[in-house]
C-alpha positions in Angstrom: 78.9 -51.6 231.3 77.5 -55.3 231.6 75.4 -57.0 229.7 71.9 -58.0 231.3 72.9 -61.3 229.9 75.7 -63.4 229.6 74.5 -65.3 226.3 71.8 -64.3 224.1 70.6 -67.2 221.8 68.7 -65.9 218.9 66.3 -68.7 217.0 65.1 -67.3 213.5 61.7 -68.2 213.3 60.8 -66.5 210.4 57.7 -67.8 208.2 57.5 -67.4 204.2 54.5 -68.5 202.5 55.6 -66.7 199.3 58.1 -69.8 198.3 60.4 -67.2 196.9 63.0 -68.4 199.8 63.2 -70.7 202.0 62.4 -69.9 205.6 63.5 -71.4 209.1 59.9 -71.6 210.5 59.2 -74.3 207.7 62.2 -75.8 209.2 61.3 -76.8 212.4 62.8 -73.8 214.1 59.6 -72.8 216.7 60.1 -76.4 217.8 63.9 -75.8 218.6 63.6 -73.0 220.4 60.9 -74.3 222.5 62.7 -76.9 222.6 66.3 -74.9 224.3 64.8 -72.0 226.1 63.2 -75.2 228.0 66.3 -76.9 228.2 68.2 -73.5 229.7 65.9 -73.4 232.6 65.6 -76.9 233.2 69.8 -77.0 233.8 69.5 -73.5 235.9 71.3 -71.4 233.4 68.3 -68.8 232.9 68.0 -65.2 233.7 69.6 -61.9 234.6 73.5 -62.9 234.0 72.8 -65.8 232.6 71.2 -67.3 229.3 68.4 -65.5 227.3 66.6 -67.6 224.5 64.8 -65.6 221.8 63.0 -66.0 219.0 63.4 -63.4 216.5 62.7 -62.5 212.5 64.5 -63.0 209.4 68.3 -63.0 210.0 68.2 -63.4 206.3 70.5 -66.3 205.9 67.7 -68.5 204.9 69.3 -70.8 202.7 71.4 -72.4 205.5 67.9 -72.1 208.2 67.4 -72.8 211.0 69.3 -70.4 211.7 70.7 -69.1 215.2 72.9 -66.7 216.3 74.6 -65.8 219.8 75.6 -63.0 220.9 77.8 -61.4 222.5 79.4 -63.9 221.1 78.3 -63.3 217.5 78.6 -67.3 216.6 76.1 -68.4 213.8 75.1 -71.8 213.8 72.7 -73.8 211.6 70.9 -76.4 213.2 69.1 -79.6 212.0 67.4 -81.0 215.5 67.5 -81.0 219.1 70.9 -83.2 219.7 72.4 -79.8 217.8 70.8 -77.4 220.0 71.9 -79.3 223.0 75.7 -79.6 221.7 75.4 -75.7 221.4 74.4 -75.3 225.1 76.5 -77.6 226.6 79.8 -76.7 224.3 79.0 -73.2 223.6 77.0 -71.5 226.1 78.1 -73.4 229.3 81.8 -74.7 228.2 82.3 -71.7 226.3 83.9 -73.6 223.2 82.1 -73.0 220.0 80.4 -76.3 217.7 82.4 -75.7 214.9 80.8 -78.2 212.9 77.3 -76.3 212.8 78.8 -73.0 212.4 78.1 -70.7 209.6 81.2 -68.5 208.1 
């Protein structure tokens, strides 16, 4: 069976007012997902068999936020600003190599 989608891009863009942890909405992270779900359907790439972009809760890796994840890949990156979440699209999700210089282990 095929996936709906090719790529699923998952943004964390959980928010923690406790201060216990740190969290990835405090990091900018709505703004970057905004920012490449835009970006997908601007170059064409969105839709059934192509590129999903989600927000979605705590992936509990906080620490290293923001935080994304693709999948079916299962790649986790951290991210810092848009030039990252543009190197992910183009390397990743359209050239199919992985940025291994934002990826989390």
């Amino acid at each position: 069976m095929n996936s709906f989608y090719k790529h699923h891009i998952f943004f964390c863009t959980n928010r923690r007012e406790d201060g216990d942890r740190p969290c990835c909405a405090h990091r900018n992270s709505e703004a970057l997902q905004a920012h490449a779900k835009a970006r997908v359907k601007a170059l064409g790439l969105a839709g059934e068999g192509r590129i999903r972009v989600n927000k979605s809760g705590c992936l509990d890796r906080c620490e290293h936020g923001p935080v994304v994840v693709v999948y079916p890949d299962a790649v986790w990156y951290t991210v810092i600003d848009e030039k990252d979440v543009d190197e992910i699209i183009d390397a990743h999700l359209v050239g199919g190599r992985p940025v291994d210089r934002l990826r989390l282990e």
